[in-house]
C-alpha positions, 0 to 999 in steps of 0.5 A: 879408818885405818891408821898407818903411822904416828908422827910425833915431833918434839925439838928437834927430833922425833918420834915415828910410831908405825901400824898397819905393817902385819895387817892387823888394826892397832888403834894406840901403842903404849910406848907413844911419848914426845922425844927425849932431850939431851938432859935425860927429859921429855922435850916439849911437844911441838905437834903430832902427825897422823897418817891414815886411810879414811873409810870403814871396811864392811862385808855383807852375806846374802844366802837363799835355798831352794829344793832339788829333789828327792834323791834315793827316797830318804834324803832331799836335795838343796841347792843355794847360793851365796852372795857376797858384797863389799859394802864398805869403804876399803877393799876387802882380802882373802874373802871367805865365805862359808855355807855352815850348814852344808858343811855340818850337814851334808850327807854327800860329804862335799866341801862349802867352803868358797875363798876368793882373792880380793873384793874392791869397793862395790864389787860382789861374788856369787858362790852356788853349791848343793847339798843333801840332807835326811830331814824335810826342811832346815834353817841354812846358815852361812857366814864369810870373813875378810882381811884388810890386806892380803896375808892379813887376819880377818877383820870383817865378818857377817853372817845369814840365814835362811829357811831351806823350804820343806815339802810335801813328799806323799807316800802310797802303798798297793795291796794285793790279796788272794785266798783259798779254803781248806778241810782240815782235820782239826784234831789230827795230832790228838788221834781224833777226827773232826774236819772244819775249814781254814782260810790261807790267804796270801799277797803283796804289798808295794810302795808305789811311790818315790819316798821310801816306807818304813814300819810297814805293817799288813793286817788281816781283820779275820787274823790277829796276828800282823805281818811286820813287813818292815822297809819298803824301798820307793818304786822300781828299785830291789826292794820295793814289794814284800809278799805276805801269808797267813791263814785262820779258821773262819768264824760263822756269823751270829744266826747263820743257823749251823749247820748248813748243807754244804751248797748253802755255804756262802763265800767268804770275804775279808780284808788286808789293810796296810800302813806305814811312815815315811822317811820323813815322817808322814803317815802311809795308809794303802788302799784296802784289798779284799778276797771272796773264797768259796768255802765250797767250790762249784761243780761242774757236774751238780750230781758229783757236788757234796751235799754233807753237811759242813760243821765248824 
């Protein structure tokens, strides 16, 4: 109900006590009494007169939330829409409804908020926005606020919230490797001459997928020591691969029974393994890839080939 005047008649006078005028709902006024007389003192009170708009005003919100997309492989898209609907039993004035998530959130830096003129009784408005944001799923909340007259201070609010769904965004990494064996002098900086092999081994790796990687790290199992690729940007953008290098002395197995005519040398086989996190926080393990190196490389020509021993 909204009060608009209060007429009190007492003798032959009376009193006219008016609300409503700044839009604002008054629901008493201190200064109400019956006329003064003449004398100085209240008249009696014949009978009080009320003018009044029944009905209560109510507005309702509606939010819903919906994927859009993975947008520059660290941030999602969503969209929503706002549904805004005049419940109660007044018209509703200077609507403002409001995505309170989007507007905190957004990483894109629009605005989300939707004002909108008048809302008869029954009737409703759809607002529709996205926004992006760095984190897989979020609660979205919004609200809206109406007057009761045009100008006037809002009165009726609501608010709702809902769960704007997270994904499964995977992430995959590819492993390229090549070696090649070496002699070296192990000793050369000490004047001394001994020669034994070293394995270089080098290579790449790649996001081949749309989310991009972090803490990207390479591993050799024959090399301690980890290459820190750091970002990998997703696939087909600058970015996206890193080369990787390294190199140790290979170690013979137990028992290989040294040493060995350098024909008997097996190839030498190991194995690079990489891994990392998604923006979102799921872990990345690429598929393993491995190299075979000869440590003595054919002849063409059996009578050319070396047939020293090799000694570690």
């Amino acid at each position: 109900m909204i009060m608009h005047s209060v007429f009190v008649k007492g003798g032959p006078g009376g009193n006219l006590y008016e609300y409503y005028a700044d839009g604002l709902l008054v629901s008493s006024d201190t200064g109400l009494h019956a006329p003064v007389g003449k004398n100085g003192r209240y008249a009696g009170l014949s009978h009080i007169s009320f003018c009044y708009t029944p009905g209560a005003p109510e507005i309702k919100i509606t939010k819903t939330c919906t994927y859009g997309g993975l947008e520059g492989g660290d941030t999602l898209r969503y969209n929503y829409t706002l549904l805004v609907e005049n419940t109660g039993q007044l018209p509703l004035y200077d609507i403002t409804a409001t995505d309170t998530t989007a507007e905190n959130v957004d990483l894109s830096g629009n605005s989300h908020v939707y004002p909108w003129g008048m809302l008869d009784v029954g009737d409703s408005k759809e607002f529709n926005g996205s926004f992006t944001v760095g984190q897989n799923g979020i609660l979205n909340e919004a609200m809206v606020t109406a007057a009761l007259v045009s100008g006037g201070t809002p009165s009726v609010t609501d608010d709702d919230s809902f769960d704007c769904p997270s994904q499964n965004i995977p992430g995959t990494l590819s492993l390229q490797k090549d070696c090649d064996v070496y002699v070296v002098n192990r000793f050369a900086e000490t004047g001394m001459n001994e020669y034994g092999l070293k394995v270089h081994y080098s290579g790449s790796v790649c996001n081949t997928s749309d989310v991009t990687i972090n803490g990207v790290i390479v591993q050799d199992n024959k090399d301690p020591e980890p290459h820190d690729i750091g970002t990998l940007y997703p696939q087909g953008t600058d970015g996206d691969c890193a080369d990787y290098s390294g190199s140790y002395e290979p170690v013979p197995e137990e028992g290989e029974g040294l040493p060995l005519a350098g024909e008997a040398v097996r190839a030498f086989t190991d194995e690079v393994n990489a891994l990392g996190v998604t923006a979102f926080g799921g872990i990345v393990e690429a598929v393993p890839a491995d190299a075979s190196c000869t440590l003595c490389p054919a002849c063409a020509d059996l009578e050319q080939c070396p047939v020293d021993v090799v000694q570690f």
